[in-house]
DOGULO-869762 format. One line per 8 residues: number of its first residue (from 1); their letters; for each residue x, y, z of N, C-alpha, C, O. Coordinates in steps of 0.1 Angstrom, whole numbers. Atoms other than C-alpha are relative to their C-alpha. Layout:
N
NUM) A) X:Y:Z:X:Y:Z:X:Y:Z:X:Y:Z  ...
This chain:
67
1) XXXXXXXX) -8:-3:-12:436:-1130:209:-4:13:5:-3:24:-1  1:-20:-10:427:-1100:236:12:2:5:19:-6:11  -12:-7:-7:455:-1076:244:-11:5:14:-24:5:16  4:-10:-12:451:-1059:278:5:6:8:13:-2:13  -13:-12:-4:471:-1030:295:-14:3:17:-25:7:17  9:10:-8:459:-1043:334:11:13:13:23:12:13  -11:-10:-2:475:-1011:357:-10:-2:13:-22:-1:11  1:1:-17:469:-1016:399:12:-1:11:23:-5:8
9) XXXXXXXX) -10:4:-10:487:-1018:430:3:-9:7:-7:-13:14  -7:12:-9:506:-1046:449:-5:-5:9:0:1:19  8:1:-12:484:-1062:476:15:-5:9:15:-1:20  -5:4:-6:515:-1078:488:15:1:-5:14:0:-17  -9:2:3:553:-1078:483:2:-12:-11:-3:-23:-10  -1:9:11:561:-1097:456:15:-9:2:26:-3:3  -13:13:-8:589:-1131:466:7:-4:-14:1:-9:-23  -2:3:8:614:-1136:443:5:-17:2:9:-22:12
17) XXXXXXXX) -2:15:-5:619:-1174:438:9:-9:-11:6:-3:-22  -4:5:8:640:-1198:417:-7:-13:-4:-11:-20:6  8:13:6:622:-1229:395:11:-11:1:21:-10:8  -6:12:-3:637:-1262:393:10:3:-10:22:0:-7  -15:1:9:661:-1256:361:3:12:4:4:18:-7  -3:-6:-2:672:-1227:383:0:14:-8:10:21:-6  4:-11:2:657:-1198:365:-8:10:9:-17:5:14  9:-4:-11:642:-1172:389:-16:3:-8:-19:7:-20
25) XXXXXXXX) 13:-8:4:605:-1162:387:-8:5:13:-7:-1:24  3:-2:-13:584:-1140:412:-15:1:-9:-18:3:-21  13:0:0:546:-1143:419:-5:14:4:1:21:12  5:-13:-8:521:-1111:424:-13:2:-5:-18:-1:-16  11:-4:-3:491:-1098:433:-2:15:-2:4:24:4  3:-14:3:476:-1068:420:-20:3:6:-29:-5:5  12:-7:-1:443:-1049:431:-4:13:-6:-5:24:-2  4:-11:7:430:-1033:403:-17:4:0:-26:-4:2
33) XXXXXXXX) 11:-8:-2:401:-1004:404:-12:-7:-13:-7:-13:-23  11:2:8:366:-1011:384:-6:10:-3:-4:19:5  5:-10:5:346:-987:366:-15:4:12:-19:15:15  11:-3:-8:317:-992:392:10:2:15:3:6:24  -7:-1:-12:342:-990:420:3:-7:11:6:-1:22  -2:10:-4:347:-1020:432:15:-3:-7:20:4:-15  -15:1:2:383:-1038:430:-2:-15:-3:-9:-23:3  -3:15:6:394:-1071:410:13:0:7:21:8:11
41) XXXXXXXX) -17:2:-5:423:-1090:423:1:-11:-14:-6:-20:-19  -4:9:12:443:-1101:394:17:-8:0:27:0:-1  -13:7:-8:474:-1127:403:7:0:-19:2:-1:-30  -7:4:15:504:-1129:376:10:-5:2:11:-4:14  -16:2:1:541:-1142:372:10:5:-7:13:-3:-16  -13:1:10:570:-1132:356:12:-10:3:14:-17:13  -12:10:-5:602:-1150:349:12:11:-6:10:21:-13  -13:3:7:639:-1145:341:3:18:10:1:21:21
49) XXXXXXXX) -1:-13:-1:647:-1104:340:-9:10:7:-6:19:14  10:-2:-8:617:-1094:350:-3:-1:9:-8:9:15  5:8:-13:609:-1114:376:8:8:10:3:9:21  -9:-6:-9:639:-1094:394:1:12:-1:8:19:7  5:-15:-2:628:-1061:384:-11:0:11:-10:9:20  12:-1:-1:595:-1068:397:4:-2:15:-1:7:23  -2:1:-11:607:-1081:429:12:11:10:16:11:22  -4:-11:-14:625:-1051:441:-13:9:-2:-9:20:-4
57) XXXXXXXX) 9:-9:-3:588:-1033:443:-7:-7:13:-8:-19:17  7:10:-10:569:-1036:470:-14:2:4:-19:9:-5  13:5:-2:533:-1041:486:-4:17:-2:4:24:4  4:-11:6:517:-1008:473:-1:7:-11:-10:13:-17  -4:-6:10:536:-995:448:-10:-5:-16:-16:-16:-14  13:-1:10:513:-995:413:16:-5:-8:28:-3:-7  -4:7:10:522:-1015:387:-14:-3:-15:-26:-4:-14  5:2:16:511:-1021:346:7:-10:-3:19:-13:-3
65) XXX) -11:14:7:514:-1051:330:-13:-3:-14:-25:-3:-12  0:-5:14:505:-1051:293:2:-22:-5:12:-29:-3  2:14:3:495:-1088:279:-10:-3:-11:-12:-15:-14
């Protein structure tokens, strides 16, 4: 298994949403830097607690997510 500690900023506001057995989860987009200087876009999800932290940040603000 690879760990990875994945640290960029928000291309977009991040929506918080509820699933069908009414748990919430929000979707998001990050645009993280490269060593040559070029930029990856790396999409992710959280659910539950998270998901509603995550969703009061918004389109800019830098974010780390650790997987």
């Amino acid at each position: 298994m690879i760990d990875a500690l994945i640290t960029g900023k928000l291309l977009r506001d991040p929506a918080l949403k509820t699933g069908s057995s009414g748990k919430p989860y929000c979707n998001f987009l990050l645009s993280v830097p490269t060593n040559d200087g070029e930029y990856t876009l790396v999409s992710g999800i959280a659910f539950g607690d998270v998901a509603g932290r995550l969703a009061k940040l918004q389109k800019g603000d830098a974010l780390s997510v650790a997987g």
